[in-house]
C-alpha positions in Angstrom: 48.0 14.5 -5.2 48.4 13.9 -1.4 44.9 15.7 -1.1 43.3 13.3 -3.1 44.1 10.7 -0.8 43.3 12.0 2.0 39.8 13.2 0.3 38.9 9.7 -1.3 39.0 7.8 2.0 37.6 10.5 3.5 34.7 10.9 0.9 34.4 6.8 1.1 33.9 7.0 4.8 30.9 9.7 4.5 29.4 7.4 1.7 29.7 4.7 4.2 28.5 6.7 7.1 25.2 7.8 4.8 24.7 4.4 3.3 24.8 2.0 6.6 21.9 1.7 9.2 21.9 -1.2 11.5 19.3 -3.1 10.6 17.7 -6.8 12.1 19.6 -9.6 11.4 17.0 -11.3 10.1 16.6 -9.1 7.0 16.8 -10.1 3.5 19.5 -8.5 1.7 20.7 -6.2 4.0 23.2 -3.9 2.0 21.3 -3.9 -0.8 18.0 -3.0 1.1 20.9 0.0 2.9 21.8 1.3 -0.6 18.4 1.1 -2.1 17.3 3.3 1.1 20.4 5.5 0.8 19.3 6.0 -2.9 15.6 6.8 -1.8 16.4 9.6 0.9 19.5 11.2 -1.4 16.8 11.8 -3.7 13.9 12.8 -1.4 16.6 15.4 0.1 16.8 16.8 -2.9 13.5 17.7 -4.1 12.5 19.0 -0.1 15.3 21.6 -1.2 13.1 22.5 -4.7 10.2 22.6 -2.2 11.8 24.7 0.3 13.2 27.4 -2.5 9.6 27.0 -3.8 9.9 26.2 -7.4 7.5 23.3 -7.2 6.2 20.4 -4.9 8.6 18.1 -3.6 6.0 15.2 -4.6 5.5 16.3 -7.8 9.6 16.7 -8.2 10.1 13.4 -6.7 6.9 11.4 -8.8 8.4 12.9 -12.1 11.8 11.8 -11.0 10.4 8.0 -10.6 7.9 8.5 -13.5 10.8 10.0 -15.8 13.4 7.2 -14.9 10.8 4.2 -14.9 8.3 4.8 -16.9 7.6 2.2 -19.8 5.7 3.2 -23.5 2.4 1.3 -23.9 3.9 -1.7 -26.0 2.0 -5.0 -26.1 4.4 -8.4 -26.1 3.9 -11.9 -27.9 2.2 -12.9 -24.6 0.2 -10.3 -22.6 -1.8 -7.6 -24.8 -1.2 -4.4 -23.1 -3.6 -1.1 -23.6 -4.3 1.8 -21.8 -8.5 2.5 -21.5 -10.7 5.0 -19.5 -13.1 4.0 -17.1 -15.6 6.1 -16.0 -13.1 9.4 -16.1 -10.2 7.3 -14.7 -7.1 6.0 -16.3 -6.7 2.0 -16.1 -4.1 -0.3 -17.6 -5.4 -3.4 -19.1 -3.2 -6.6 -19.4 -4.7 -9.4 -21.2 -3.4 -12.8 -21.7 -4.4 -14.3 -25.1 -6.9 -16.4 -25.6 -7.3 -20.2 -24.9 -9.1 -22.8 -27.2 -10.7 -24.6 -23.9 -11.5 -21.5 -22.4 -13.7 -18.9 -23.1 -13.9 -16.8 -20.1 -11.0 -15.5 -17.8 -10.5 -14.6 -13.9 -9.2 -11.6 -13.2 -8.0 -9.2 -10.8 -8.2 -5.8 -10.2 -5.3 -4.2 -8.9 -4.1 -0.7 -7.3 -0.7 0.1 -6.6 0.9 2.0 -4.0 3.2 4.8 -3.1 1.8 6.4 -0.1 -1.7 7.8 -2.1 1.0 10.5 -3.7 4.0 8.5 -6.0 4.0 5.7 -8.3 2.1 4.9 -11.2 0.6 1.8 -13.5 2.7 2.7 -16.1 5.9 2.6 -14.1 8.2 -0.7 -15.1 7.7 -2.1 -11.0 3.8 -2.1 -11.4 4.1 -3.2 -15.4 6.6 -6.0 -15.0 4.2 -7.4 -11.8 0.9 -6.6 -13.6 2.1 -9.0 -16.6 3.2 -11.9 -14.6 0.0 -11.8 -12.6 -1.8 -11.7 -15.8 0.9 -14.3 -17.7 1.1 -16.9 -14.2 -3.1 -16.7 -13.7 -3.8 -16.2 -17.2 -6.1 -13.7 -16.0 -7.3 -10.2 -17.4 -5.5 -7.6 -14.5 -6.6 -4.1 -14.5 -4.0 -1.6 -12.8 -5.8 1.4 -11.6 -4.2 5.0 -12.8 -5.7 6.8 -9.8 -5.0 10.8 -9.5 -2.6 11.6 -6.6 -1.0 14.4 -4.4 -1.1 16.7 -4.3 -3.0 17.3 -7.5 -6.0 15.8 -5.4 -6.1 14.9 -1.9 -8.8 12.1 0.5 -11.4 11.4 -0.9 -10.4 11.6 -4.4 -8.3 8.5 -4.4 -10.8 6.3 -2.7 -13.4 7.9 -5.5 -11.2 7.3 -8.7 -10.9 3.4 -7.4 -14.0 2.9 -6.7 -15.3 4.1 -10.0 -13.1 2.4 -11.8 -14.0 -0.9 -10.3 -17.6 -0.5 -10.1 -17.2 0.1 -14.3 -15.3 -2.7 -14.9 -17.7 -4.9 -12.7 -20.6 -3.9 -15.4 -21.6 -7.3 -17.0 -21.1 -6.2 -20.2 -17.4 -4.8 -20.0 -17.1 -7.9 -18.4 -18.5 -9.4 -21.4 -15.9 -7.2 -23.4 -12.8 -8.4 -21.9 -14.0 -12.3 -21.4 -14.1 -11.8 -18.0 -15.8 -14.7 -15.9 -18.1 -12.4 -13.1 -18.0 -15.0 -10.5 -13.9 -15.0 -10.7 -12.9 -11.1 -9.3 -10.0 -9.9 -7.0 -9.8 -6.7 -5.6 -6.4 -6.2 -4.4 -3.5 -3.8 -4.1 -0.3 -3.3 -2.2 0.1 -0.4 1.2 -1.4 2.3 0.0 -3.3 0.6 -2.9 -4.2 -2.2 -0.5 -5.9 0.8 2.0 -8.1 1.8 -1.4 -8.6 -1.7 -2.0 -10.2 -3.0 1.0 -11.9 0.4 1.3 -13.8 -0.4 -2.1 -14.3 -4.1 -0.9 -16.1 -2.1 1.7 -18.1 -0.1 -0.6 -19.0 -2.5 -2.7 -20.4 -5.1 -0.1 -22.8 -2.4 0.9 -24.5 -1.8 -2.4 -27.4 -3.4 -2.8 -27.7 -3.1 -6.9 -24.8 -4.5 -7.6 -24.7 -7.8 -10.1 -21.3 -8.4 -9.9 -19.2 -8.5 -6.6 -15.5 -9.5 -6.3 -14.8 -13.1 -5.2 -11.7 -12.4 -3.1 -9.9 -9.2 -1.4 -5.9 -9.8 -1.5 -4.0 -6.7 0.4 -0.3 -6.6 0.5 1.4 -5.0 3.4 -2.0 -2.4 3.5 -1.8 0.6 5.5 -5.5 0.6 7.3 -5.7 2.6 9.7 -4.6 6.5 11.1 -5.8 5.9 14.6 -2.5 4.3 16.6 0.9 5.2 15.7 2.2 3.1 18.5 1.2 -0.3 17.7 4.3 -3.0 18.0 5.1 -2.8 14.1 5.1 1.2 14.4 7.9 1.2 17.9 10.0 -1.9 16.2 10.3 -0.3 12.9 10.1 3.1 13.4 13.5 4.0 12.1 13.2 0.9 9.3 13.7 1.8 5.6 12.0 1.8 3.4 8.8 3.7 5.4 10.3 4.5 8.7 7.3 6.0 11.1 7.6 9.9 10.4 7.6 9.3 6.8 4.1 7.6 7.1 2.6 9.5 9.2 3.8 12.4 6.6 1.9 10.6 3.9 -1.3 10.6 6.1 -0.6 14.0 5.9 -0.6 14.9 2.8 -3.3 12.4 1.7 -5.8 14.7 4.1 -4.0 17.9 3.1 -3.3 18.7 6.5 -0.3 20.7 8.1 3.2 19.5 9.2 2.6 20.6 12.4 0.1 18.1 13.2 2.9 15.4 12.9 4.0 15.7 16.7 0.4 15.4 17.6 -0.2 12.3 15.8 3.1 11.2 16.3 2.0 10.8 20.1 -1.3 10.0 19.4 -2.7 12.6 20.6 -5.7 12.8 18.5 -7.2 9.5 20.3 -6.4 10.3 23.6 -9.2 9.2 26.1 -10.5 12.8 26.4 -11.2 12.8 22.5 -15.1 11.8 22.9 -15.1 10.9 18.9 -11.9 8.7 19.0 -13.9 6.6 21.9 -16.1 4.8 19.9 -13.6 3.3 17.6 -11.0 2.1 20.1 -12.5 -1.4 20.7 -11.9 -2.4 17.1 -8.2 -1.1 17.2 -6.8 -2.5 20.6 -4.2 -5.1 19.1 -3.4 -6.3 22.7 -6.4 -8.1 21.8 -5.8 -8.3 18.2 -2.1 -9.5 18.0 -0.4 -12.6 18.5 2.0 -12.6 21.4 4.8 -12.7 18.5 3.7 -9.6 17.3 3.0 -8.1 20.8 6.6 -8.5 22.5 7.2 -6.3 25.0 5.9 -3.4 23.5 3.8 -1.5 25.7 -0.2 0.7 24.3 0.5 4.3 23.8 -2.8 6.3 25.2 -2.6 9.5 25.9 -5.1 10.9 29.1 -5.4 14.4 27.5 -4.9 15.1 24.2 -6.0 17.4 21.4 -9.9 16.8 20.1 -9.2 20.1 17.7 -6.8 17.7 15.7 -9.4 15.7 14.7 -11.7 18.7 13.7 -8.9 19.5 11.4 -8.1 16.1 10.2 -12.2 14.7 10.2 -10.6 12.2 7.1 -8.9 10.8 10.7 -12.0 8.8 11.5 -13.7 8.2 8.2 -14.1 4.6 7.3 -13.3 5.0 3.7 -10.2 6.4 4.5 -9.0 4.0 7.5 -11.0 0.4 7.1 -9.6 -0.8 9.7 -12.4 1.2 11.5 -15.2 -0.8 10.1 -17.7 -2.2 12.2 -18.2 -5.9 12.5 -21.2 -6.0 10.0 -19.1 -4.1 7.2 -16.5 -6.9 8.1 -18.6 -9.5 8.4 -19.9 -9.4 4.3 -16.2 -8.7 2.9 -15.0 -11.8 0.4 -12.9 -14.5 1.2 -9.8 -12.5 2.3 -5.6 -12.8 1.6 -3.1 -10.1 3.9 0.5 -10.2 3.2 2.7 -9.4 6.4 6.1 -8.1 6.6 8.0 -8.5 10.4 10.1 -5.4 9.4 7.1 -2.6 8.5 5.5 -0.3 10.7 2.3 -1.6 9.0 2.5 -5.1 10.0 -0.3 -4.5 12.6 -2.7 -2.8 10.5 -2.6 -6.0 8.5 -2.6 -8.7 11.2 -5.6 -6.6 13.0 -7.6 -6.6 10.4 -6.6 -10.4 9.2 -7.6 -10.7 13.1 -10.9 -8.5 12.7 -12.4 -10.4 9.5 -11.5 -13.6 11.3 -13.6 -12.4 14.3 -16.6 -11.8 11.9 -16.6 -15.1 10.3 -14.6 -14.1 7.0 -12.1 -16.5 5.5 -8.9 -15.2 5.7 -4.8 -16.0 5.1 -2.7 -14.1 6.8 0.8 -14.3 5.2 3.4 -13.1 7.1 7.6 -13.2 6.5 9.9 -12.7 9.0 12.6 -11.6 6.8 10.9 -9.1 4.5 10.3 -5.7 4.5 7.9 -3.0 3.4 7.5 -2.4 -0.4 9.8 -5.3 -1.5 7.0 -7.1 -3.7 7.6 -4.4 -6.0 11.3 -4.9 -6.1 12.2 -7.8 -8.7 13.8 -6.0 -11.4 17.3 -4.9 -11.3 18.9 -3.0 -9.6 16.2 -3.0 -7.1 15.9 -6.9 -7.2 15.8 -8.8 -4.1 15.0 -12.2 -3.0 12.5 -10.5 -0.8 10.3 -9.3 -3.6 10.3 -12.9 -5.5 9.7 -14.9 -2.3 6.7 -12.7 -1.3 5.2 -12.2 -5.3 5.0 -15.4 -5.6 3.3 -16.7 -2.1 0.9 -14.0 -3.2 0.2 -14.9 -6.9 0.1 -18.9 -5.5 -2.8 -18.4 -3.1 -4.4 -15.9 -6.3 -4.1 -19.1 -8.6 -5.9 -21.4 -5.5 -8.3 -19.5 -4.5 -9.5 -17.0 -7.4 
């Protein structure tokens, strides 16, 4: 009996000692955002040890474990007809609201979750339950994009099974099929989804033959670009849950199926050091002390390395590809994107990415809202369904579906 007590308190301090992170004041929902982080790496722990006694990927342990926990059958409600389709080879999930008497054509939007290119899914309940208010609150036809992932495929595969699946869907008649009105399109997705989505935007402005094009671009907390892990957002929240700095760069990773020990290198940026001849080119459209607000700026000093490593980027080429970093688009790619919304979180490391290029389109003559909360953090748009609810997530979903319903 004594050991018991002396093993509870002792057990309760470790929990406590796991759980706690000091975190900004300013955050919403601190312990909750400590627990759901606590949760997160408990797991991730565990599936590295399945990777590391080899028995199977630690991303496909750790998607199945999300998948198996969260994933919802394809059941349609009173309200939002849900179905599962193909288009052109790729999975999509279709929500459709029914049918008006004074209407007979609907917006829409076209949307692609995240999850680092590698976890997540448009079946999961976090992407369902948001996918069917968009479609109930707009009364718009939303088509979540089923993309493959890592590492069953890696860059460019991602970008390719988005872009497909758009450029179907933007056929008049499928269009036609769904009572879809052409002229009223979003392309839009949220970090890793919102990097496919403005790299499709992309795509898509430069086809000529196209009949239909989307009307707007709206990209939530988007990771956009490989180039600087030292901007502000990446030195203030390096150590920030729920995508501290390593972890991230580990996703860029694995979305270019490249090798761990590459993580120092880019960690340091030592694959755009001034001595990397094919880095120079692209560091005008990158420099945030241009780019950034002083509020985003702070004290925070540029990171560039004098001598670095050009043989990382010979491994990595993916590192300087547009379609994989659209934040390295040049100003006439910029210049033709839609009418543009980026959503902002103070405590992300990929709060730059999306002020620069809010900053970039700006610069080219692009409409654009930038969005930003002070008090949010990255992924929590996602998180409005217990036990991962948070004010966070409601406060920011609806800002984003608001300026959808004006603007779309």
């Amino acid at each position: 009996m004594r050991a018991a007590w002396v093993l509870l308190p002792a057990l309760a301090a470790l929990s406590a000692y796991y759980v706690y992170l000091p975190l900004p004041g300013a955050v919403s929902d601190p312990w909750k955002l400590m627990l759901l982080d606590a949760t997160f790496r408990a797991v991730q722990q565990t599936c590295h040890l399945i990777h590391y006694l080899r028995l199977s990927h630690h991303l496909v342990v750790l998607n199945y474990v999300i998948c198996t926990f969260d994933k919802l059958k394809d059941v349609s409600s009173e309200d939002i007809k849900i179905t599962d389709a193909v288009f052109d080879g790729v999975e999509v999930r279709v929500f459709e609201p029914p049918a008006k008497g004074d209407e007979s054509l609907k917006r829409s939007v076209v949307y692609i979750h995240g999850g680092g290119w590698a976890l997540a899914s448009a079946r999961t309940s976090l992407y369902n339950n948001l996918c069917r208010i968009m479609a109930e609150s707009l009364n718009a036809v939303v088509v979540s994009v089923e993309y493959r992932l890592v590492p069953e495929v890696c860059f460019p595969e991602q970008y390719h099974d988005a872009l497909r699946a758009t450029k179907h869907f933007l056929q008049p008649h499928v269009l036609a099929e769904y009572s879809v009105d052409p002229s009223r399109i979003a392309i839009s997705g949220d970090s890793a989804g919102g990097n496919l989505a403005a790299a499709v935007c992309q795509q898509l402005s430069k086809e000529e033959n196209l009949t239909v094009r989307p009307k707007l671009q709206a990209l939530i907390y988007p990771v956009l670009q490989a180039f600087d892990f030292n901007t502000p957002s990446y030195q203030q929240n390096m150590n920030m849950p729920v995508l501290p700095r390593n972890v991230m760069i580990n996703y860029w990773i694995y979305y270019f199926n490249g090798d761990y020990d590459l993580a120092h290198e880019l960690l340091v940026n030592n694959h755009t050091a001034l001595n990397v001849g094919r880095a120079l080119s692209f560091r005008a459209r990158l420099n945030w002390t241009s780019l950034l607000p002083a509020s985003f700026k702070k004290n925070y000093k540029p990171v560039v390395q004098t001598t670095g490593s050009a043989a990382i980027v010979e491994r990595l080429p993916a590192l300087l590809d547009v379609r994989a970093v659209p934040l390295l688009a040049d100003d006439a790619t910029l210049a033709r994107q839609p009418r543009t919304y980026v959503l902002t979180c103070e405590n992300d490391v990929l709060r730059d990415d999306g002020a620069m290029y809010a900053k970039r389109l700006e610069r080219a003559g692009v409409p654009v809202t930038l969005d930003h909360f002070h008090d949010c953090f990255h992924g929590c748009m996602i998180f409005t369904v217990w036990p991962t609810d948070f004010s966070a997530g409601v406060r920011t979903r609806s800002s984003y579906i608001k300026w959808l319903d004006e603007n779309l």
